[in-house]
C-alpha positions as CSV (number, residue, x, y, z in Angstrom):
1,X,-5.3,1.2,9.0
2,X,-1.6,1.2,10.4
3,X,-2.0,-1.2,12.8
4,X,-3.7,-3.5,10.0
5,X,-0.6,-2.8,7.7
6,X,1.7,-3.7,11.0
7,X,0.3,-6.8,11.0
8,X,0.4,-7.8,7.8
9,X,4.3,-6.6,8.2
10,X,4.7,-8.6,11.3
11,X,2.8,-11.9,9.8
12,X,4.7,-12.3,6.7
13,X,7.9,-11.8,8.5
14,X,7.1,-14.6,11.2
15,X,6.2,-16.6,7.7
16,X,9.5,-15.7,6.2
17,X,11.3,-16.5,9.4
18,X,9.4,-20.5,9.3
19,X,10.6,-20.3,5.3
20,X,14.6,-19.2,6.3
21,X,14.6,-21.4,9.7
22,X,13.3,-24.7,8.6
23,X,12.4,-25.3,5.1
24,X,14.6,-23.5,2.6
25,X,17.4,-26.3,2.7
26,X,15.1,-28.7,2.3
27,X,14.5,-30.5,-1.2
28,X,11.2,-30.1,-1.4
29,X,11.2,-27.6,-3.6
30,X,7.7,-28.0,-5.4
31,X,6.1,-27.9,-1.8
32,X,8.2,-24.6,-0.5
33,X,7.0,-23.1,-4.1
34,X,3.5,-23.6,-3.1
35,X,4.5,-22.2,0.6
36,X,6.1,-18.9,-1.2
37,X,2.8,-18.2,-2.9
38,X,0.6,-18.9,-0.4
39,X,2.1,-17.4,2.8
40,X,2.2,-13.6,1.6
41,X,-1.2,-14.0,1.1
42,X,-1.9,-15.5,4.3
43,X,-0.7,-12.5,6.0
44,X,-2.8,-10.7,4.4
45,X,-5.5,-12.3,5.1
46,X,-5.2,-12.8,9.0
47,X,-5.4,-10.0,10.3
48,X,-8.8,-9.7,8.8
49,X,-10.1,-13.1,10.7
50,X,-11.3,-13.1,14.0
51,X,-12.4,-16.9,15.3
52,X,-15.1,-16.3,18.1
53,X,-14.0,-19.8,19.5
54,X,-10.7,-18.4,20.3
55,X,-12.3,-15.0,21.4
56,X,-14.6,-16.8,24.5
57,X,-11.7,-18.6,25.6
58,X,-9.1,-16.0,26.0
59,X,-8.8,-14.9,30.0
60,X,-11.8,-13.6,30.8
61,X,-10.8,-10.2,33.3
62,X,-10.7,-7.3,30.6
63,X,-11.7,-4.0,30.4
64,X,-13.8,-3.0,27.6
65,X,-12.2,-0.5,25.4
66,X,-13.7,2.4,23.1
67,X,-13.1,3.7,20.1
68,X,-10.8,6.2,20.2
69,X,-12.0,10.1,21.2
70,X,-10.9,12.8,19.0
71,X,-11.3,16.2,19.8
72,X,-10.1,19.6,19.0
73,X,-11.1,22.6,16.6
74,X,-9.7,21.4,13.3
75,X,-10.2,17.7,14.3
76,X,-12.6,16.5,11.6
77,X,-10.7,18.3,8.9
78,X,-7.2,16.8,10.6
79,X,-8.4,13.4,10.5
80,X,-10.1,13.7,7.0
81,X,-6.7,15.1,5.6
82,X,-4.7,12.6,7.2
83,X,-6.4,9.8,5.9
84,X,-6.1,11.5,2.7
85,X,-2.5,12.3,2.5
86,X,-1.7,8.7,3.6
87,X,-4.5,7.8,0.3
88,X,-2.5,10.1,-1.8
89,X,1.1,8.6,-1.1
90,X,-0.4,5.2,-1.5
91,X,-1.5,6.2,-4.6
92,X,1.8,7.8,-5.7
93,X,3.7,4.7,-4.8
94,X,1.6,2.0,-6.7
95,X,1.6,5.0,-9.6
96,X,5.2,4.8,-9.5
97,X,6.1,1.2,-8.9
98,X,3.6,0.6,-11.9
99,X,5.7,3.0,-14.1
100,X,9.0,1.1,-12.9
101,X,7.6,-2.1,-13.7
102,X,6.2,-1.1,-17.1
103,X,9.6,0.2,-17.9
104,X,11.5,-3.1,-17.4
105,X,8.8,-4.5,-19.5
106,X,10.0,-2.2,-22.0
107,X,13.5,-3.7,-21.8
108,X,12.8,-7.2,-22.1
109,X,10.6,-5.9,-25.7
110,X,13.9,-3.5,-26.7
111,X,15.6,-7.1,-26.2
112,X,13.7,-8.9,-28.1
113,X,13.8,-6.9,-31.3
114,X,18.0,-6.0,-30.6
115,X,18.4,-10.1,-31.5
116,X,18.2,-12.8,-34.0
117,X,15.0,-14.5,-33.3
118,X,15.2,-18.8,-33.7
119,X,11.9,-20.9,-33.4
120,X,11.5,-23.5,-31.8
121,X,8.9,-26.1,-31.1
122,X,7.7,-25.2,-27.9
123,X,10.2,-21.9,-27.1
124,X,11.6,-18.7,-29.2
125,X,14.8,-18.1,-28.8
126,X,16.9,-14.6,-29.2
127,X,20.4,-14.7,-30.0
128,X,22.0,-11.0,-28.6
129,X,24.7,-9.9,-29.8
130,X,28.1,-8.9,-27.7
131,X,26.7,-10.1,-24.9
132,X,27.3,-12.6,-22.0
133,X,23.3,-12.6,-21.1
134,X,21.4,-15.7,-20.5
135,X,17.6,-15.5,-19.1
136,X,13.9,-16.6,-19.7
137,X,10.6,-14.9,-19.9
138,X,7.7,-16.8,-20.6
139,X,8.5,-18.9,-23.3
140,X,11.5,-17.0,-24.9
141,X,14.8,-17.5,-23.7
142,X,17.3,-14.8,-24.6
143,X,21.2,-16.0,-24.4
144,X,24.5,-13.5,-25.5
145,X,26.2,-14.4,-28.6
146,X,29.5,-14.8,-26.4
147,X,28.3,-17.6,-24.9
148,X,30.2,-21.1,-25.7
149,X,28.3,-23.7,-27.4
150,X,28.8,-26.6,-24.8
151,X,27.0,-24.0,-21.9
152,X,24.3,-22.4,-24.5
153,X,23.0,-26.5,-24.5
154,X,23.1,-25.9,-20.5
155,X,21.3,-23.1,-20.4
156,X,19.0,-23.9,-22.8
157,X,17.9,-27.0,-21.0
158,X,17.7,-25.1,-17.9
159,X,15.7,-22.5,-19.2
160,X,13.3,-24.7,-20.9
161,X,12.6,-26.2,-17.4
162,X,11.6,-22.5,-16.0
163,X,9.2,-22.2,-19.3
164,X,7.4,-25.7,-18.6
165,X,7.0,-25.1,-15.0
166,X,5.8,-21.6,-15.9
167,X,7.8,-19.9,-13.0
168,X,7.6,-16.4,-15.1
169,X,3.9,-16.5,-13.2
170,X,5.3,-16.5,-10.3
171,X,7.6,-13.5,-10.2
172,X,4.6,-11.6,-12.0
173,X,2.7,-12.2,-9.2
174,X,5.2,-10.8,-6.6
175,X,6.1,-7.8,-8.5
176,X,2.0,-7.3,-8.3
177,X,2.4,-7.3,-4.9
178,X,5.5,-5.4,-5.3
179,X,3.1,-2.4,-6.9
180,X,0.1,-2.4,-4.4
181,X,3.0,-2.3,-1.5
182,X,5.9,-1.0,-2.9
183,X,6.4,0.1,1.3
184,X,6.4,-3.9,2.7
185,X,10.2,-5.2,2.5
186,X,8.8,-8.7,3.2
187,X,7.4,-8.8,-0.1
188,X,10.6,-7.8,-1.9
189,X,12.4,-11.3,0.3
190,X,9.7,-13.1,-0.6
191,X,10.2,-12.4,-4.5
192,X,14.0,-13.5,-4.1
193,X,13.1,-16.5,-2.5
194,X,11.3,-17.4,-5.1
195,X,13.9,-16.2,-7.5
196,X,16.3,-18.7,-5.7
197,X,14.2,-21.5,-5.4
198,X,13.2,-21.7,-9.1
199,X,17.2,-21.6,-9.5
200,X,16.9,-24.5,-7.5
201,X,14.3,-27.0,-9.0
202,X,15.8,-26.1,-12.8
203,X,19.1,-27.2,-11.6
204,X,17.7,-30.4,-10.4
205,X,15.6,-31.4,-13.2
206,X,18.8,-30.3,-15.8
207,X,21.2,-32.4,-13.2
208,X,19.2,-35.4,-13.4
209,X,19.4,-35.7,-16.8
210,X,22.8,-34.9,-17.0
211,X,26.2,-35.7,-15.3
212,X,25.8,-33.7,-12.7
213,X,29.9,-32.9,-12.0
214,X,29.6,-31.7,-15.0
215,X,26.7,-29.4,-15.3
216,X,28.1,-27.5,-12.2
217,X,31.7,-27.5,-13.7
218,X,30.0,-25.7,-16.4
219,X,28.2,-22.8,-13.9
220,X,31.8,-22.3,-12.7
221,X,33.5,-21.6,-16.3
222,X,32.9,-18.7,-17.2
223,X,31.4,-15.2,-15.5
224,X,28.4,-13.8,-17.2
225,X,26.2,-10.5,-17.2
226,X,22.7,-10.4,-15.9
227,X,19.7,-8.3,-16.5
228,X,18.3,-6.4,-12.9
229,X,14.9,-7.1,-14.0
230,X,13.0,-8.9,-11.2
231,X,11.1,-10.9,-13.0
232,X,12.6,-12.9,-15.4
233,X,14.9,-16.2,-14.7
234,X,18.3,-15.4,-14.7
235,X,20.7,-18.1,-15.3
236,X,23.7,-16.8,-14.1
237,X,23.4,-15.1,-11.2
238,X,27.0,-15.1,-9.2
239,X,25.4,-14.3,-6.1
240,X,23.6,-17.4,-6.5
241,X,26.1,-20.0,-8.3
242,X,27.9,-20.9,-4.9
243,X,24.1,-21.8,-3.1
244,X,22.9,-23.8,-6.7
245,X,26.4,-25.8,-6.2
246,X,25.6,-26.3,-2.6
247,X,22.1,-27.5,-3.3
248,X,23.2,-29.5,-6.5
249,X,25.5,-31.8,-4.1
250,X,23.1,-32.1,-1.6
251,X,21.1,-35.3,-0.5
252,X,17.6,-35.4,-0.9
253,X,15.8,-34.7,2.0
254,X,14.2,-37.8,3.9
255,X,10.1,-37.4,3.9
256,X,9.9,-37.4,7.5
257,X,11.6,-33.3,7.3
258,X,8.5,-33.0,5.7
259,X,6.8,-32.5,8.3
260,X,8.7,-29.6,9.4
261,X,5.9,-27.5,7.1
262,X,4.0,-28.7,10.5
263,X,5.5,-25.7,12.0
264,X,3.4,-23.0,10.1
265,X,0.4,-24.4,11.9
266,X,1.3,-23.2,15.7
267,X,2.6,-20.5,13.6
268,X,-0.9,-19.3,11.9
269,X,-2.4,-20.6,15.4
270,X,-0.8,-17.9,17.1
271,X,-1.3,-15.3,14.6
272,X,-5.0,-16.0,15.0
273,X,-4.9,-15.8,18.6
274,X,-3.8,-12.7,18.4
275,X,-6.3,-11.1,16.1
276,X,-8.7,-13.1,17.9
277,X,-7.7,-10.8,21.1
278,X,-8.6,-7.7,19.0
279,X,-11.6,-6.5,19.6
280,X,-12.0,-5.0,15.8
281,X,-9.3,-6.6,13.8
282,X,-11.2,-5.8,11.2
283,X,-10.9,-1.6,11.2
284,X,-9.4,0.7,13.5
285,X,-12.6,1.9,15.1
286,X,-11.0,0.2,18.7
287,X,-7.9,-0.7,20.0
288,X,-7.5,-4.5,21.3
289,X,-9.1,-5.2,24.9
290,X,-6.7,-4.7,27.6
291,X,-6.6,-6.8,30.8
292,X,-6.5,-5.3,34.2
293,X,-7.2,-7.0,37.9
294,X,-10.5,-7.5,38.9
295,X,-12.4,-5.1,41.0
296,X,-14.7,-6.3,43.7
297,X,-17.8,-4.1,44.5
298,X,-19.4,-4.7,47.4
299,X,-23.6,-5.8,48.0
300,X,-26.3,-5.2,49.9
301,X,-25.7,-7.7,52.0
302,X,-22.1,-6.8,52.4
303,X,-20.8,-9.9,50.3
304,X,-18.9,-8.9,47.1
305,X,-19.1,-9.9,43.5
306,X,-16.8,-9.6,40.7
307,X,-17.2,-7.5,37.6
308,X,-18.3,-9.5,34.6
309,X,-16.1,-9.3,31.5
310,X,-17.3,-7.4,28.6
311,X,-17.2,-10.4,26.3
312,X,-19.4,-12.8,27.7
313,X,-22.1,-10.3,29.4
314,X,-25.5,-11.1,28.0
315,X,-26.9,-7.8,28.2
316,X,-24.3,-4.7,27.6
317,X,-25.0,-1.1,29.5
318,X,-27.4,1.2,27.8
319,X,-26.7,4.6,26.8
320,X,-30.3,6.4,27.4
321,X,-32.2,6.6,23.6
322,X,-30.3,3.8,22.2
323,X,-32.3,0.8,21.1
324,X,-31.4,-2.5,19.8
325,X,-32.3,-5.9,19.2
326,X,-28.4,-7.3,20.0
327,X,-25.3,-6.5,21.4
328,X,-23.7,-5.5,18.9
329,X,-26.3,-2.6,17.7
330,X,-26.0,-1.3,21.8
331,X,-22.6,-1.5,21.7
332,X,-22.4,0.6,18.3
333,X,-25.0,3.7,19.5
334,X,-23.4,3.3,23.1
335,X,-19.8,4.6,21.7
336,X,-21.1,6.9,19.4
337,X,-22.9,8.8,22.0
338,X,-20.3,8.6,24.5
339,X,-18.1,10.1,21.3
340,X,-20.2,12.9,20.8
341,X,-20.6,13.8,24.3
342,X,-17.1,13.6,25.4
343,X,-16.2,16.0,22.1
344,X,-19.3,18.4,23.2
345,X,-18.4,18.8,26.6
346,X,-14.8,18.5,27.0
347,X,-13.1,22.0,27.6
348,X,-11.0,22.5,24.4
349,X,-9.6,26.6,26.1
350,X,-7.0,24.6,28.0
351,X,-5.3,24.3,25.1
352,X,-4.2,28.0,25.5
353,X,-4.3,28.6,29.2
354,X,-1.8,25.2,29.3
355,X,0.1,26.6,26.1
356,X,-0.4,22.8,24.7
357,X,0.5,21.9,21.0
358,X,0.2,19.0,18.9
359,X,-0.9,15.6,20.3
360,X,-1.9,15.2,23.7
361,X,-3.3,11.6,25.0
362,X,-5.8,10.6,27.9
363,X,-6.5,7.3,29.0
364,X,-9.5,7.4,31.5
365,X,-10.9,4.4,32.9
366,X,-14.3,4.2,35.1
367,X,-17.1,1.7,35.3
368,X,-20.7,1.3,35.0
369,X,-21.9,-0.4,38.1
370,X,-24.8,-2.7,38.3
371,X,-27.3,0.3,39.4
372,X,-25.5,1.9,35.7
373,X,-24.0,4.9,37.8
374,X,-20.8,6.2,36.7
375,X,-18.1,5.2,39.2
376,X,-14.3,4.4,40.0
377,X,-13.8,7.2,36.6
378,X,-9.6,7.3,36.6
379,X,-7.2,9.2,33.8
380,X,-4.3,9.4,33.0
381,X,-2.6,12.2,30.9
382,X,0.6,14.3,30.0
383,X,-1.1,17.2,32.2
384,X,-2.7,16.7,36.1
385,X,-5.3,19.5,34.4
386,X,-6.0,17.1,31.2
387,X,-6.7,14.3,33.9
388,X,-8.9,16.8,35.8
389,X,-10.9,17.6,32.7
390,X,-11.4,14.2,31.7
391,X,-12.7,12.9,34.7
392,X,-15.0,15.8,34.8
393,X,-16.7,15.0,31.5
394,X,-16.7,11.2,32.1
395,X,-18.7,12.0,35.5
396,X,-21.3,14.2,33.9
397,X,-22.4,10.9,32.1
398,X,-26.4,10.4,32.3
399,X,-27.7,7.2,34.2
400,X,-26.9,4.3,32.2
401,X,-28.9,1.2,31.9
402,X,-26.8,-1.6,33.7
403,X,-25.5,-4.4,32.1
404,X,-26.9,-8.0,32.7
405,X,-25.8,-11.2,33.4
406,X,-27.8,-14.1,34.5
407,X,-31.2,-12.1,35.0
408,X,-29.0,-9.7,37.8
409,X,-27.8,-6.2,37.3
410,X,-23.9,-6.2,37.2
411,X,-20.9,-4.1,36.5
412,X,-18.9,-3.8,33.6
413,X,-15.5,-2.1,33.4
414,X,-14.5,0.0,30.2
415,X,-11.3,2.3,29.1
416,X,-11.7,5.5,26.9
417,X,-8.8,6.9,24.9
418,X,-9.1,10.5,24.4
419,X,-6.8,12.2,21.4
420,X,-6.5,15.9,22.1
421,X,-5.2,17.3,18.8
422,X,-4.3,21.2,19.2
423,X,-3.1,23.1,16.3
């Protein structure tokens, strides 16, 4: 689950880096909306996808690696709590984020019954009294009563261009995202890019039907109060006056920077490259294969062959009892049983004759050769005595059934991570 939420971190930042680097100065502003909405959700989705295309023609020389081993007394009542304690502050944080969000809901309603409501043909607007406030939600636009005349007209028109284009939507759907991860920061920069950019395309559409000296003369007369509230469109954001003056006085952007939006695609590319190198990108049952030299064994006839990589062998090893029509089912029952063994027969007393506590990890490598003996078993832990113990279990394996490739026996490499947990 964490290294799923790391990536999800990770892509939407690359996305947001694309978004800061090369498009957000652009003029294209309907085109870097749709980016903004799509792009969160893009890296969500990726690290969900794995392409087998891209998986059979990554470098070939890996090392198979299992799910992870964890042992120790209290281990399935560890890991069962952990994954509930991490539920339970999940939880909390939508529970809370929801409550946030419902509250500022209740401000914009307090709002709209403090003023004098005015109908209008296709908005409502409230009139608030001592105030300087000037925003839209929806299709009601709420301005102070200490505004000026000449800039209520400005904001009006402004306003009306975030109720036609409907960009209330837009922020609804990020503080969504906001509430089911209230932890992601990207998501939070993605909503104030989009605050921005709507700042943006209103100020164009207004400044194109108006003298546009003007209009940003206007911006610059007078300083007014804004509601925090993250989803509605506020006019007068200082923060934001000096970049709406930039991008008012800027050129339109020629169409050939479009096709700087060609940069997300070696962008997306790579993050499905990378998920394609994961052997489960899909749950945390195993870590992504990692890539080691190539052994040689030796033959019969004293000339060598290679060891064939894990993805591409036709026929995987055999754990004795397991049965299956595919891969996939042999490869399932194969770690399972080398799971429950390992947890069986590994010696959990050193523990307290090493005085260990907390976490210890173990890395042990070995292969299946092509007559499905257990060989070459290596380890590597915190303790010499941990590595000891490891490689002791891992060579009191039963006979496997080799792996095949091309009709002939063959040997196939694999990596074990072992979590010692002691309490």
């Amino acid at each position: 689950m964490m290294h799923t939420l790391l990536q999800i971190l990770v892509f939407q930042a690359l996305f947001l880096a694309v978004y800061d680097l090369f498009l957000k100065k652009e003029t294209f502003f309907n085109l870097n909306r749709i980016y903004l909405l799509l792009t969160p959700i893009l890296g969500c989705i990726l690290p969900f996808i794995s392409i087998n295309f891209l998986q059979q023609n990554i470098p070939q020389e890996f090392i198979f690696q299992l799910p992870t081993v964890i042992i120790g007394s209290n281990n399935p009542e560890t890991v069962f709590n952990g994954t509930i304690w991490f539920s339970i502050l999940w939880l909390m944080g939508m529970l809370f984020s929801g409550l946030f969000f419902i509250w500022k809901f209740y401000k914009i309603i307090k709002l709209n019954f403090s003023g004098t409501i005015i109908n209008s043909q296709n908005f409502k607007l409230v009139i608030l009294p001592k105030t300087d406030t000037a925003f839209s939600f929806f299709n009601t636009i709420f301005l102070g009563e200490n505004i000026s005349k000449e800039n209520k007209a400005n904001i009006i028109a402004h306003e009306k261009i975030h109720i036609k284009q409907k960009h209330s939507l837009d922020l609804l759907f990020f503080e969504m995202l906001r509430i089911i991860f209230w932890f992601n920061p990207m998501v939070y920069l993605f909503q104030n890019r989009m605050a921005t950019l709507h700042e943006f395309i209103a100020d164009a559409k207004v400044a194109a039907e108006k003298d546009k000296k003007q209009y940003y003369q206007n911006l610059l007369s007078e300083v007014f109060q804004t509601e925090k509230i993250s989803f509605i469109n506020t006019f007068f954001n200082q923060s934001l006056i000096k970049k709406r003056i930039i991008m008012l006085q800027k050129s339109k952007s020629k169409k050939t920077a479009q096709l700087k939006y060609l940069v997300l695609l070696p962008a997306i590319f790579g993050m499905l490259f990378y998920t394609a190198c994961s052997d489960n990108p899909k749950a945390e049952e195993t870590q992504t294969v990692q890539q080691s030299d190539s052994e040689v064994i030796p033959k019969a006839d004293g000339s060598t062959e290679t060891d064939v990589p894990f993805g591409t062998i036709e026929k995987v090893p055999v754990f004795p009892g397991c049965t299956g029509a595919d891969n996939e089912t042999l490869k399932k029952c194969f770690s399972e049983n080398i799971s429950g063994f390992v947890g069986k027969n590994f010696n959990t007393k050193l523990a307290n004759d090493l005085n260990l506590s907390g976490i210890q990890r173990i890395i042990v490598r070995f292969k299946i050769d092509k007559t499905g003996k257990i060989v070459d078993v290596q380890a590597r832990a915190p303790k010499p005595e941990l590595e000891a113990e490891a490689i002791r279990v891992i060579e009191k394996l039963p006979q496997m059934e080799a792996g095949e490739q091309e009709g002939e026996k063959v040997a196939v490499l694999y990596s074990l991570p072992i979590v010692f947990e002691v309490k």
